[in-house]
C-alpha positions in Angstrom: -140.2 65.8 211.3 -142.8 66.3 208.5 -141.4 66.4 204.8 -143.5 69.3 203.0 -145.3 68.1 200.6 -144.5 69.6 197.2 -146.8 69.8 194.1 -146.3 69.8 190.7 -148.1 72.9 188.6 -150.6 72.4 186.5 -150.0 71.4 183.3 -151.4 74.1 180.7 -154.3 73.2 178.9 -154.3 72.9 175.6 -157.1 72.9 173.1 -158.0 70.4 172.1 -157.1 69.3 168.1 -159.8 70.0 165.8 -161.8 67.1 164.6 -160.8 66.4 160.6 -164.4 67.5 159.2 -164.0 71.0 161.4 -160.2 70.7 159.1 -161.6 70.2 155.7 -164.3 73.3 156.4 -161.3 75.7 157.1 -159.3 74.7 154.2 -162.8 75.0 152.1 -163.4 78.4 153.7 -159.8 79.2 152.8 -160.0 78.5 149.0 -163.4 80.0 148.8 -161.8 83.2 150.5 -158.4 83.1 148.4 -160.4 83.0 145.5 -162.2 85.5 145.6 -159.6 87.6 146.0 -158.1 86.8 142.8 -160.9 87.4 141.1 -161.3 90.8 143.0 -157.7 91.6 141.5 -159.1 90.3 137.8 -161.9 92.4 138.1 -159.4 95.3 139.0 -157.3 94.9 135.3 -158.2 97.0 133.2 -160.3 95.7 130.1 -157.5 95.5 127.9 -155.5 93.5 129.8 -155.9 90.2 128.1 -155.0 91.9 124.6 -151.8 93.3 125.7 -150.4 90.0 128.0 -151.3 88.2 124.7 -149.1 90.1 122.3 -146.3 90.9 125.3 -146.4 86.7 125.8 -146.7 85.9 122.1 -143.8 88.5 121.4 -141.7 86.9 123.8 -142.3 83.3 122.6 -142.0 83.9 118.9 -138.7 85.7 119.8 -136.8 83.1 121.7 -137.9 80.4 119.2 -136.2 82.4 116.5 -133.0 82.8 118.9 -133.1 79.4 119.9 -134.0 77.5 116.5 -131.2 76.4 114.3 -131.1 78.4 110.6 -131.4 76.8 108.0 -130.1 77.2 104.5 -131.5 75.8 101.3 -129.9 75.5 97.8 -131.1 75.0 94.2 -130.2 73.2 91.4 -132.3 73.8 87.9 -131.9 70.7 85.2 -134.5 70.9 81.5 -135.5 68.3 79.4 -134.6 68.7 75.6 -136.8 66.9 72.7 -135.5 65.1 70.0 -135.6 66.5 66.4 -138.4 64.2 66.2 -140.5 65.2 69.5 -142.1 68.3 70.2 -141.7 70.4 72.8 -145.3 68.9 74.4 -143.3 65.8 75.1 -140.5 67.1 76.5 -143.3 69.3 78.6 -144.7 66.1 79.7 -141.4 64.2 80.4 -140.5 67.2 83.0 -143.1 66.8 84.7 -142.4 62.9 85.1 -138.8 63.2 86.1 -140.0 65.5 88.9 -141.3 62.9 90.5 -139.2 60.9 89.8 -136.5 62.7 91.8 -137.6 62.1 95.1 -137.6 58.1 94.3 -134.8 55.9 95.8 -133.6 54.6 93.1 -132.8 58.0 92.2 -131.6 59.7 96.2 -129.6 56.0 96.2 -127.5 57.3 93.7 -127.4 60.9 94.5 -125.9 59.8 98.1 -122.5 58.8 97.0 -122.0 62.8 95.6 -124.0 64.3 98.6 -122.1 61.9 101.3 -125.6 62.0 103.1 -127.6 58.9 103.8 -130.2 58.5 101.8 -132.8 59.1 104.6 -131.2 62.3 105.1 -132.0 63.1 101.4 -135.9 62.4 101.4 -136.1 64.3 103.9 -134.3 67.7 102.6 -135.0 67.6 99.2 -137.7 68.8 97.4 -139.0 68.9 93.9 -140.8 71.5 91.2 -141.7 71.4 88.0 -143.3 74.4 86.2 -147.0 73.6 83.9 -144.9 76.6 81.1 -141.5 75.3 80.5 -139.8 71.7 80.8 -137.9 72.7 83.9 -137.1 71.1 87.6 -136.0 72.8 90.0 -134.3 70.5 92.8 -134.2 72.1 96.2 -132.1 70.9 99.0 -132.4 72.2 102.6 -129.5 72.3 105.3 -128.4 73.8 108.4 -124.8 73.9 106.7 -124.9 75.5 103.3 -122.0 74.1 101.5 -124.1 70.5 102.4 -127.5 72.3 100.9 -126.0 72.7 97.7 -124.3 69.5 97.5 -127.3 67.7 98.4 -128.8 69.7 95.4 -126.4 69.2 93.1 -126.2 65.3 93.8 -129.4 64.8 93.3 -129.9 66.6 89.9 -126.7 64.8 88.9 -128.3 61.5 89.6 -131.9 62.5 88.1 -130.4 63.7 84.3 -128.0 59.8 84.3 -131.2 58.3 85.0 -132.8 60.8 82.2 -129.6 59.6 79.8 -130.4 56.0 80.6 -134.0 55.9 78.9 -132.8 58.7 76.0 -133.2 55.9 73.2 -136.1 55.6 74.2 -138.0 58.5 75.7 -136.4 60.8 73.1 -136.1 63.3 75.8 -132.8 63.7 77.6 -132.2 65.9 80.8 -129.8 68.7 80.9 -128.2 70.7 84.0 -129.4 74.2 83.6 -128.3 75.6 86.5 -125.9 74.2 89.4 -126.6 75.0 92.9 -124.4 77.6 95.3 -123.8 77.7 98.3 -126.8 80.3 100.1 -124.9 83.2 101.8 -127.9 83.9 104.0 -130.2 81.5 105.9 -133.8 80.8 104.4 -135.2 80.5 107.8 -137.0 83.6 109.6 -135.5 85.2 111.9 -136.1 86.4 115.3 -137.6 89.7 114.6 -139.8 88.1 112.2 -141.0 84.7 114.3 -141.2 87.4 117.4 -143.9 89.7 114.8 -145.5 86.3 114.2 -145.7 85.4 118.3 -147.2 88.8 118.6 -150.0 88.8 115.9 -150.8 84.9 117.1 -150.9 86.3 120.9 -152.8 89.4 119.8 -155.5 87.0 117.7 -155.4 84.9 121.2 -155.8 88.1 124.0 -158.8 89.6 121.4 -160.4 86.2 121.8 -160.1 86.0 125.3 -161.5 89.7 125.6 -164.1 88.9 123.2 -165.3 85.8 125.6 -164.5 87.6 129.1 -167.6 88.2 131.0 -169.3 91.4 131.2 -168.7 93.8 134.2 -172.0 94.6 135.7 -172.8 97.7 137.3 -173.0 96.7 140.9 -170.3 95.0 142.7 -170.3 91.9 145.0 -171.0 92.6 148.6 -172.3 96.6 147.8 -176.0 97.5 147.5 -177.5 99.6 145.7 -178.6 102.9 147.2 -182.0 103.5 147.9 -183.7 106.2 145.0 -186.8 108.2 146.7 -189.6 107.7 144.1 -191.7 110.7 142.4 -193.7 112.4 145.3 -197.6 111.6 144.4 -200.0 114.3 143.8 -201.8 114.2 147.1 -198.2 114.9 149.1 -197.6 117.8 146.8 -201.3 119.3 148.0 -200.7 118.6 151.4 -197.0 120.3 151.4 -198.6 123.2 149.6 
């Protein structure tokens, strides 16, 4: 007897895999095409558009920094120079204005720390100092995100400024007194979110007007649409020989 001979089926063809320049061409074709749809869907926005995402955007950003940010509090302490029977008040004008910036110096903050129980790096870089051109006046100003250290910071440092104005008395013949002591703020000197939120706004406004301001033009005609055909003015001849 005679086995039957069996057969395997065919195996199904497959196509075969697509060379890689015949790869890079579809992906090409596919950006091209994905493209132009988004800027179809630009096109679609209304002109406007870039105004209102810039405020909405600016809004938003201004607003959480204002949530986000730590407040901050600041404190200030007011000290005058007073003249000598012998001085006028030109020098003690002029002497102001010195120990103002003098104030800021470390051989003034390196006293002022043992009061503030800051380090003194802490201090240059919280505490500022006025002085007025009108009256012989400094105003010592001391910025925290806890109060009670703002006004401590303040008051350290003016404490420090009229010893070191005490020292050189005999012969400056001007002498530093404490005009006004610093409190402790009740409210925080930073803005707040509603405010930083108006100021996103405005800045995203300036930003989405720009943007409108550069955007291209729409033209009349679309891409991919032609224009229909208008029949010109009939010539004199045709009107006769329609007549």
């Amino acid at each position: 007897m005679t086995e039957p001979l069996t057969q395997s089926p065919p195996e199904p063809a497959t196509d075969p895999e697509p060379a890689p320049p015949q790869r890079r061409a579809r992906a090409r074709a596919a950006l091209r095409r994905a493209r132009h749809r988004s800027l179809r869907r630009l096109r679609s926005l209304p002109p406007w558009s870039p105004l209102a995402a810039g405020v909405l955007a600016g809004g938003l950003i201004g607003a959480g920094y204002g949530l986000l940010a730590t407040p901050q509090y600041t404190a200030t302490s007011y000290v005058v120079a007073v003249a000598a029977d012998e001085s006028g008040p030109a020098s003690a004008l002029g002497f102001a204005q010195a120990y103002g910036r003098v104030a800021t110096q470390l051989a003034v903050l390196g006293d002022a720390q043992m009061w503030a129980h800051v380090p003194v790096a802490t201090l240059e870089r919280s505490v500022r100092t006025a002085t007025s051109p009108d009256a012989p006046m400094v105003s010592v100003t001391a910025t925290s995100a806890d109060p009670e250290e703002a006004a401590d910071m303040a008051n350290a440092v003016a404490r420090a400024l009229t010893r070191h104005a005490d020292a050189a008395a005999d012969d400056t013949r001007v002498e530093l007194r404490q005009f006004a002591r610093a409190t402790e703020p009740a409210e925080p000197s930073s803005p707040s979110a509603a405010v930083t939120g108006l100021v996103g706004a405005s800045a995203g406004g300036l930003l989405g007007g720009l943007a409108l301001l550069v955007r291209p033009r729409r033209t009349g005609r679309e891409p991919g649409r032609t224009a229909a055909a208008v029949p010109g003015p009939a010539s004199a001849a045709d009107g006769r020989g329609q007549l």
